[in-house]
C-alpha angles and dihedrals in degrees: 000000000000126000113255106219099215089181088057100049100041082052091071113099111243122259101238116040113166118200085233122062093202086222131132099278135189119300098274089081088074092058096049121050112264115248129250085254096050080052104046094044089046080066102043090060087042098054091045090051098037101037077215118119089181096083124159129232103245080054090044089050097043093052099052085055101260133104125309096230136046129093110297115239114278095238085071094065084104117064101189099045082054091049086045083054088054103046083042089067092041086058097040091053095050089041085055091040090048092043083055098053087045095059097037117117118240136044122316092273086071093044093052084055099045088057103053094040080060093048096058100042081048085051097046088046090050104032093232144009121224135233111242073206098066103067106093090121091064134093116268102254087049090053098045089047081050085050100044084050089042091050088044088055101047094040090055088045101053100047080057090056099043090050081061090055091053098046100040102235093107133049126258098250130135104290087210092056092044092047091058100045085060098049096040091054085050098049114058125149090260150351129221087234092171091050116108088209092060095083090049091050093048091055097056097041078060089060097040094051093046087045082054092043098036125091114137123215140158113308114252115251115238 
């Protein structure tokens, strides 16, 4: 089995940067309006903590960083077009994550790895990523697009994984239950994003995940 270079990986920069953090900033946030993405980001957080799509604008605000008071932007009349903006980030940061893996070097082991060490730095970057599983509050067309990204996610994934069975690099093991090992780790309520020990933590929820995954065997003959 090959060595997985952690420092290497985590040295890439991550896929989807964005030039806001959507964080809590400094106080000059509260005298400038706070951006779509602040927004968007601010509920994010708050859906992952809450488990409650339905949020209301003085949270949403206190939360970005900004005032809780003042008239929301006209563009979140709509809540489930705003909750549809934060599972959309969520989706774009495991398709990049999972685009990164596919393209690695190396067995599926390193793959595997390539692809958590994104995540996280996706996650970190974000403050949360959310569950697809999470939305049965929401109206129908919203849940079937959650369950067209969910299904996208776990396809890619365990093909990921599979790949790892055949060339020996990963254990045998149900590519179902190892899937959602993976996304469940990924996908916890919140992230201490401004914490310097995250990225420790993260790296050692990465080699704990691959010890779990990893099993090696003779590779399957074609």
């Amino acid at each position: 089995m090959s060595v997985v270079d952690f420092t290497k990986i985590a040295s890439q920069p991550a896929s989807n940067e964005e030039d806001e953090s959507g964080s809590p900033a400094d106080g000059r946030l509260a005298t400038r309006p706070l951006s779509r993405s602040q927004i968007v980001a601010a509920a994010t957080r708050l859906i992952a903590r809450r488990g409650d799509h339905r949020i209301p604008w003085p949270a949403i605000a206190l939360e970005a960083g900004g005032e809780p008071f003042g008239a929301a932007p006209e563009w979140l009349d709509d809540l489930s077009d705003l909750a549809d903006q934060c599972y959309a980030r969520t989706a774009q940061a495991l398709a990049d994550s999972l685009l990164r893996a596919e393209t690695a070097p190396g067995s599926a082991l390193d793959k595997v790895a390539a692809f958590l060490v994104a995540a996280l730095q996706a996650r970190r970057d974000l403050g949360t990523l959310l569950s697809f599983r999470r939305g049965r509050n929401l109206p129908d067309a919203l849940q079937r697009r959650l369950h067209e990204r969910d299904m996208m996610v776990r396809t890619r994934l365990k093909r990921l994984l599979e790949q790892g069975r055949c060339d020996g690099s990963l254990a045998r093991r149900n590519a179902d239950s190892a899937c959602e090992l993976i996304l469940a780790s990924l996908m916890v309520p919140d992230v201490a994003v401004t914490d310097p020990e995250q990225l420790i933590w993260d790296s050692e929820l990465v080699e704990l995940l691959l010890a779990a995954l990893a099993e090696p065997h003779p590779i399957e003959s074609q």
